[in-house]
LUMRO-907531 format. One record per residue (C-alpha): residue number from 1; residue in three letters; y, z, x. Coordinates in steps of 0.02 Angstrom, whole numbers, plus 50000, padded with zeros to 5 digits. Layout:
<pts>
PT   resi   resn       Y       Z       X
PT    NUM    ALA       Y       Z       X
...
</pts>
This chain:
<pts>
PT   resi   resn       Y       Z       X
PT      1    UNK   50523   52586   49674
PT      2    UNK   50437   52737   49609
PT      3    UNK   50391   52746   49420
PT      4    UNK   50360   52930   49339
PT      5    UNK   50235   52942   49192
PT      6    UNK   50322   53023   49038
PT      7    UNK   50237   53062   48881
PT      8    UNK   50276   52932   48767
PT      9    UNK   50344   52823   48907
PT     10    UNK   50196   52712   48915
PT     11    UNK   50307   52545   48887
PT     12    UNK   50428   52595   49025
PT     13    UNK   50262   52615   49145
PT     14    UNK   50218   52445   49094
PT     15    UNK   50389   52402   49127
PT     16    UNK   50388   52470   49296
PT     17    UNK   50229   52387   49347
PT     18    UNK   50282   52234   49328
PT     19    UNK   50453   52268   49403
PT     20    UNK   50343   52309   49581
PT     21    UNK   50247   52173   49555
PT     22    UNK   50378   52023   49539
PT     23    UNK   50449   52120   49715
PT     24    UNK   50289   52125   49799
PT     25    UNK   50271   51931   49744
PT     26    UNK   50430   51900   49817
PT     27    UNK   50384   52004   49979
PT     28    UNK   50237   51887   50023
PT     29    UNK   50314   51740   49955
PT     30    UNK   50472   51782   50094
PT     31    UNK   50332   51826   50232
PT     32    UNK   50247   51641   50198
PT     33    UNK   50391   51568   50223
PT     34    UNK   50483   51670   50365
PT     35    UNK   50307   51611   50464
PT     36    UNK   50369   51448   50463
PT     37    UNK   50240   51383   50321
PT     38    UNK   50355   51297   50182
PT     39    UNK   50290   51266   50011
PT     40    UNK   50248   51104   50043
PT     41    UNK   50130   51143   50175
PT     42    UNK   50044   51256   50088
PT     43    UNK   50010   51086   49964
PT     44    UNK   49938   50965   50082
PT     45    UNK   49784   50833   50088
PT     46    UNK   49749   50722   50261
PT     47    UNK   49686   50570   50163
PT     48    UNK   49539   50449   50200
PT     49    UNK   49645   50268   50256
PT     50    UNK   49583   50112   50338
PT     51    UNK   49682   50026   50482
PT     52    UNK   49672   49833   50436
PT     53    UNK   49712   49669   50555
PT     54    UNK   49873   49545   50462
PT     55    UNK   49828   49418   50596
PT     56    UNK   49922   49291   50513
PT     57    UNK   50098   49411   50479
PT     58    UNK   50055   49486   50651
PT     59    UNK   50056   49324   50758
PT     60    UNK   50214   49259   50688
PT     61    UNK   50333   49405   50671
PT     62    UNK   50259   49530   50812
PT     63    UNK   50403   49652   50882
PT     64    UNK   50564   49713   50794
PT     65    UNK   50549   49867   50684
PT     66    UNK   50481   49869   50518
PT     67    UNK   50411   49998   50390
PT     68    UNK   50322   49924   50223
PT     69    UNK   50261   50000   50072
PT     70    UNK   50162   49864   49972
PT     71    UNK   50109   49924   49806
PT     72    UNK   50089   49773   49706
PT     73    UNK   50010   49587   49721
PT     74    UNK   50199   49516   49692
PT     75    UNK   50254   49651   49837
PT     76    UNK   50104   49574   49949
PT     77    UNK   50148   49400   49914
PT     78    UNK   50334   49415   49961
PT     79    UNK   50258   49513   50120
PT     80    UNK   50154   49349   50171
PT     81    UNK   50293   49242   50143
PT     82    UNK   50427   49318   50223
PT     83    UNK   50327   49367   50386
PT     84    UNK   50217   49232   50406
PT     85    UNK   50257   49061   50274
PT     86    UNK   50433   49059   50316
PT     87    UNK   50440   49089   50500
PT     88    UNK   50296   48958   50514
PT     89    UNK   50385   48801   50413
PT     90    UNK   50545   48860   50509
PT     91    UNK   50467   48850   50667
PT     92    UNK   50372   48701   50657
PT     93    UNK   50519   48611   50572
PT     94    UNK   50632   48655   50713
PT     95    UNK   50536   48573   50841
PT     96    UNK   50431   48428   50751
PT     97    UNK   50556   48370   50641
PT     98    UNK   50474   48207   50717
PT     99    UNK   50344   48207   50635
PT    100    UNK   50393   48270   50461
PT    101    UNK   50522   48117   50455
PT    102    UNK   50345   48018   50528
PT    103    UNK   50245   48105   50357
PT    104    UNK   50376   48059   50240
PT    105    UNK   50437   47862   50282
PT    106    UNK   50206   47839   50294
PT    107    UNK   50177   47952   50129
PT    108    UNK   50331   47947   49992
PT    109    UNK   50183   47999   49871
PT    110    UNK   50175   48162   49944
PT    111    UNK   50287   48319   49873
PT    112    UNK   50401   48418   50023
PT    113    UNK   50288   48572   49972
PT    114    UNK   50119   48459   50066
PT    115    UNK   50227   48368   50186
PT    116    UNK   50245   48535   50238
PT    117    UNK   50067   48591   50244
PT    118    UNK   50020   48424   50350
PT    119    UNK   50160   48475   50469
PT    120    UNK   50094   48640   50474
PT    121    UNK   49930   48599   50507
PT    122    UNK   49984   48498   50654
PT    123    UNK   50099   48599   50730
PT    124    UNK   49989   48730   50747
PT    125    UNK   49879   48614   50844
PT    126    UNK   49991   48569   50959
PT    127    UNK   50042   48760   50985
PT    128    UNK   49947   48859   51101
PT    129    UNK   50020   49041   51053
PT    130    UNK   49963   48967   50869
PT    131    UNK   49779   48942   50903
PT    132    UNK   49656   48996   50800
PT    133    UNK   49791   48992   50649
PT    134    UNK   49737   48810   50569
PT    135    UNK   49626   48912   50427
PT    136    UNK   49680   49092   50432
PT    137    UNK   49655   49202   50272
PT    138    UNK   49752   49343   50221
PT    139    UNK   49679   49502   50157
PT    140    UNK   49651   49537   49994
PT    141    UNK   49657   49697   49912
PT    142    UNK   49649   49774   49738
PT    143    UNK   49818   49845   49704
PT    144    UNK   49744   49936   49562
PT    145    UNK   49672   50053   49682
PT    146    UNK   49744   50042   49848
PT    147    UNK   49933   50055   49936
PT    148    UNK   49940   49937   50115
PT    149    UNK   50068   50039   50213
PT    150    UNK   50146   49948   50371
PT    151    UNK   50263   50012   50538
PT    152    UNK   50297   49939   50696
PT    153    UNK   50199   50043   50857
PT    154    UNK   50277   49974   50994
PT    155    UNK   50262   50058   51183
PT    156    UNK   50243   50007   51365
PT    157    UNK   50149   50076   51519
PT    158    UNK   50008   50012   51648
PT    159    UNK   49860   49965   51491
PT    160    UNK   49839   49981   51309
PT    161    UNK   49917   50115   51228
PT    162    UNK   49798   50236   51112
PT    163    UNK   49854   50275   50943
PT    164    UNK   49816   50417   50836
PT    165    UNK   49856   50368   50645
PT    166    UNK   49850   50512   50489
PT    167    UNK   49926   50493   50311
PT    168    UNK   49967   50663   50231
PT    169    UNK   49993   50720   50036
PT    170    UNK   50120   50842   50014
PT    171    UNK   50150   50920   49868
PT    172    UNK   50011   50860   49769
PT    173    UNK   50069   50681   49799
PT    174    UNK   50259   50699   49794
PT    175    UNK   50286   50650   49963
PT    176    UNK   50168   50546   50095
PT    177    UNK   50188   50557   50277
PT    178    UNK   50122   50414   50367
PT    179    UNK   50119   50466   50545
PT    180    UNK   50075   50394   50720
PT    181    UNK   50043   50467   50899
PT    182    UNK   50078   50337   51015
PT    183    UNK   50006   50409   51187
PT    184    UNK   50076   50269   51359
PT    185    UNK   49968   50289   51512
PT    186    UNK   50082   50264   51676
PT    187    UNK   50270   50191   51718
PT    188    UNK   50271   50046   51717
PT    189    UNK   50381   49917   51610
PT    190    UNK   50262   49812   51536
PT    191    UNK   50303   49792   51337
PT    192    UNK   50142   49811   51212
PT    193    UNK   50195   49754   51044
PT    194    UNK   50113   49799   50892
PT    195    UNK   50105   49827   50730
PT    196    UNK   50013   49941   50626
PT    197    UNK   49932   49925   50457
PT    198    UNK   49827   50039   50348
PT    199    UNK   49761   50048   50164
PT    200    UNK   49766   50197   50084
PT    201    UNK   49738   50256   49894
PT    202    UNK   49849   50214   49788
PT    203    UNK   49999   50288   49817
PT    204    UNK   50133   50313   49658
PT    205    UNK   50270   50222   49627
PT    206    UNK   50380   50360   49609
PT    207    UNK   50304   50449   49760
PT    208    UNK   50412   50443   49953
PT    209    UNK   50339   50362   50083
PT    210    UNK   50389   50458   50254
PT    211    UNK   50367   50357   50418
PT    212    UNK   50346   50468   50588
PT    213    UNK   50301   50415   50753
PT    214    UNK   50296   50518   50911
PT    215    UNK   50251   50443   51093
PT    216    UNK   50158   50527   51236
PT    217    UNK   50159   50463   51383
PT    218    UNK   50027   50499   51531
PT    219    UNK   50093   50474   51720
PT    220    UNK   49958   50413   51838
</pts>
C-alpha cells in the first residue's frame, strides 16, 4: 500500500500508517505460524517436577493403563483407596476367609473395620509378593501447593527401560503436557511394568492435563 502526503491530509497519513502496520502484523504473524510454531508454542514453560515412589498403590495395582490428576487431599484419599485399600481387603479376604471367620467367633468385641486390619496384617505375612507391606506409609503432600500427576509406563526388552519425563505449560497455564520417552534396549519379550508418578506445582483446576508417551526402542 502506498500512502501520498497531501496538504491538509495529515489524518489520512495517520490513517495509512496504521493500515500498513496491522498488514505487516499480520505478515509476521502468518510467517510464525506457516514455520510450524503455533501460538501456543510460542507460550511455553518446561516446569521443575519431582518423580515420587506410591509403593503401597504400586505393589497392589501394577499394570493396566491409568492416567491421574490428583489435586486435592479428598482426590488423594480416594486414590489410596481404590488402588491399594480395596484391592488389599479383597485380596486377602478371598483367600483367608479362614481366618477372618477365626478373628470374629475369638473377638465379637471387635468392629469389621479392625477385623479387617488384623486380617490384613496377617495376610501380608503370609504373602511373599506382599513383603515389606506390614507398615507402609503413603506420601503426603500439601495440596495447597502441589498437583501429583500419575500414567502407566509400561515396555519390554532385554533390561530396564530408561525414561525421560518433562511437564510443559502452554499457554500460560491453559494446558499441561505431561510427557514420557520410554527408550527399550533389545527384542526380547520380557514385560517391565511400571508406573509413573510426579509432583508438580500446582496445577489449576480449570487447567487440561495432556498425557503423551512415545517409546524408543534400541536393537542390540
Amino acid at each position: 500500500m502506498c500512502c501520498i502526503r497531501q496538504p491538509g491530509g495529515s489524518m489520512k497519513n495517520v490513517i495509512c500508517i496504521f493500515i500498513v502496520s496491522l498488514i505487516l502484523v499480520g505478515c509476521n504473524e502468518n510467517k510464525l505460524l506457516d514455520s510450524g510454531q503455533t501460538l501456543e508454542e510460542r507460550n511455553f514453560e518446561e516446569l521443575s517436577i519431582e518423580e515420587i515412589s506410591l509403593e503401597g498403590v504400586d505393589r497392589l495395582s501394577i499394570g493396566g493403563t491409568f492416567q491421574e490428576v490428583i489435586r486435592t487431599q479428598d482426590e488423594y484419599d480416594q486414590l489410596i483407596y481404590e488402588r491399594f485399600q480395596k484391592p488389599l481387603d479383597d485380596y486377602c479376604n478371598s483367600w483367608f476367609p479362614e481366618i477372618r471367620q477365626e478373628l470374629e467367633q475369638q473377638h465379637p468385641e471387635l468392629s469389621p473395620e479392625e477385623i479387617q486390619q488384623i486380617l490384613n496384617q496377617r495376610c501380608i505375612t503370609r504373602t511373599p509378593v506382599f513383603k515389606g507391606l506390614e507398615n507402609v506409609k503413603h506420601p503426603e503432600f500439601d495440596f495447597s501447593k502441589y498437583t501429583l500427576l500419575g500414567q502407566d509406563a509400561h515396555a519390554s526388552g532385554c533390561r530396564k527401560p530408561d525414561y525421560d519425563i518433562s511437564l510443559t505449560s502452554y499457554s500460560h497455564g491453559i494446558q499441561y503436557e505431561f510427557y514420557v520417552l520410554i527408550t527399550q534396549y533389545g527384542l526380547c519379550s520380557m514385560a517391565i511394568d511400571r508406573n509413573l508418578w510426579i509432583i508438580a506445582p500446582r496445577i489449576p483446576e480449570e487447567s487440561e492435563v495432556v498425557f503423551e508417551k512415545e517409546y524408543l526402542r534400541i536393537e542390540q
